[in-house]
TORLUMMI-934218 format. One record per residue (C-alpha): x, y, z. Coordinates in nm, 2 decimals. Layout:
N
R, X, Y, Z
R, X, Y, Z
...
***
This chain:
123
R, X, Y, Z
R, 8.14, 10.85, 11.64
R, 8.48, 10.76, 11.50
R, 8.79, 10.67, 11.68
R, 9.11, 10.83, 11.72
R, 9.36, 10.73, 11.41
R, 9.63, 10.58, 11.66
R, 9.36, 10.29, 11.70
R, 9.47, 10.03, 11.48
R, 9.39, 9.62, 11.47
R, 9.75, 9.54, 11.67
R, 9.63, 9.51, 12.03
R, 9.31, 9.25, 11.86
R, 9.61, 9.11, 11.69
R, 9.78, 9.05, 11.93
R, 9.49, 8.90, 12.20
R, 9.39, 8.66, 11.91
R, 9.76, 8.57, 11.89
R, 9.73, 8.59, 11.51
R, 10.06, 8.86, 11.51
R, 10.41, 8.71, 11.55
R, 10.69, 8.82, 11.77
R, 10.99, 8.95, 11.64
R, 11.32, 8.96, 11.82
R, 11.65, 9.07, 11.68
R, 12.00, 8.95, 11.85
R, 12.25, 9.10, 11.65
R, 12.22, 9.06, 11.33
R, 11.97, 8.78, 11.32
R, 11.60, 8.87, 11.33
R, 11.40, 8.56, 11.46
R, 11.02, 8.56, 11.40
R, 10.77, 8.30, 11.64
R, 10.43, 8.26, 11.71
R, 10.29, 8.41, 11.97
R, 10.13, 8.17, 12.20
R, 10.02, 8.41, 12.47
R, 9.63, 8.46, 12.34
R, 9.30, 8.43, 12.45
R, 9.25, 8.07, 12.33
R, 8.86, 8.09, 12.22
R, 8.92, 8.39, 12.03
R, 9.20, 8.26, 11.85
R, 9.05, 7.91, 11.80
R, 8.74, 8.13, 11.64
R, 9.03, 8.31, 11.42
R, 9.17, 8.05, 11.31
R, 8.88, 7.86, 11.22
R, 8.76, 8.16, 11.04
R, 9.09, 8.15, 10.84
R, 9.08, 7.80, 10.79
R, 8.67, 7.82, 10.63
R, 8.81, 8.16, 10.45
R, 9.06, 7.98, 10.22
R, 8.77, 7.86, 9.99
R, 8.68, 8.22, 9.88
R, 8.88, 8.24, 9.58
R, 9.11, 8.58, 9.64
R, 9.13, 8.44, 10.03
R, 9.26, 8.10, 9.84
R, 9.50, 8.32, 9.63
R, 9.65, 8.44, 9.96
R, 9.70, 8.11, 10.05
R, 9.86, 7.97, 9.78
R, 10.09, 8.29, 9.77
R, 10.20, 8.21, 10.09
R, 10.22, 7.85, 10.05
R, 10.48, 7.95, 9.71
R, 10.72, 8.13, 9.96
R, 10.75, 7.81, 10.14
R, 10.55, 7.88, 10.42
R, 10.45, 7.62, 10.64
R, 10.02, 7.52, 10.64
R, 9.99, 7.66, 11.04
R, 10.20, 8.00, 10.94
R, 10.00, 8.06, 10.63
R, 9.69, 7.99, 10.79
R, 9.81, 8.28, 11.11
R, 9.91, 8.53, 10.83
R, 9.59, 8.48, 10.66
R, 9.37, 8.52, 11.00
R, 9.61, 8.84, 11.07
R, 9.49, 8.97, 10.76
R, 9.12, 8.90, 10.87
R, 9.12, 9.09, 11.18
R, 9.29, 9.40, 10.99
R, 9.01, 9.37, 10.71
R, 8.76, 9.32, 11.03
R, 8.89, 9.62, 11.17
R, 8.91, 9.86, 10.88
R, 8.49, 9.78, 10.81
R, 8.46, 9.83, 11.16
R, 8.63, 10.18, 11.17
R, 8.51, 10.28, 10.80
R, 8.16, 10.16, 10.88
R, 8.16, 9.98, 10.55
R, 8.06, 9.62, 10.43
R, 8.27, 9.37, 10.34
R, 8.39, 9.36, 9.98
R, 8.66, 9.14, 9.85
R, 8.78, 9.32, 9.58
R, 8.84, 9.59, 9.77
R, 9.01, 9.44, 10.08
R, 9.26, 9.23, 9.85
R, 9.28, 9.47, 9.63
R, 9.63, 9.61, 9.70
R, 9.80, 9.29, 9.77
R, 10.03, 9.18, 9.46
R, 9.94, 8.88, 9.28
R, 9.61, 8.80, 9.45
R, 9.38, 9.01, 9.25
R, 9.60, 8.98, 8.94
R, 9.41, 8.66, 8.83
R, 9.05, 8.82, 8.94
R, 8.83, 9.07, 8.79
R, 8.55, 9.23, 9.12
R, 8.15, 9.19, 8.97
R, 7.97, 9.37, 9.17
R, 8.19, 9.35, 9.48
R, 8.21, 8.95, 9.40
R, 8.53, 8.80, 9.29
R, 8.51, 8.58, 8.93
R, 8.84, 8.45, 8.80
R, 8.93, 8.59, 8.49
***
């Protein structure tokens, strides 16, 4: 059984409170965190994020983030966002989790890393 395409990982996103909220006024965009969650599934999110960061591409994330001046706690939320979509896309592909592939399309993360046998080992 497979799900309709409009299905996507927003609405766990969003109940994790891993997404952030955007408002515009005028011409100045404003982005927050979202504080309205369910507080054990975001507390589990976030400690998976936070355990995450010593898998080598998950680390490269991190550090990516961290170069762009990004605070600890907002690097942390965007690496636990991109958890629950990798979460989500096994789920609906009915697939396994392979590093390589999930971080495969983000610039500069897989750059320095070269995938044996679905494993990551820096080049």
């Amino acid at each position: 059984m497979t799900l309709p395409a409009a299905h996507t990982p927003k609405p766990g996103k969003n109940y994790a409170g891993t997404s952030p909220i955007t408002r515009a006024s005028g011409t100045m965009p404003v982005v927050l965190a979202r504080h309205t969650r369910n507080d054990r599934l975001g507390d589990a999110v976030q400690q998976w994020a936070f355990g995450a960061q010593a898998a080598p591409l998950e680390r490269a994330y991190d550090d990516a983030m961290r170069a762009r001046k990004t605070g600890h706690q907002a690097a942390l939320r965007q690496l636990a966002n991109r958890l629950v979509w990798i979460l989500h896309d096994c789920m609906m592909t009915r697939t396994t989790y392979s590093e390589t592939t999930a971080w495969a399309h983000i610039p500069g993360v897989c750059d320095r890393f070269v995938g044996s046998g679905g494993q990551a080992a820096l080049v």
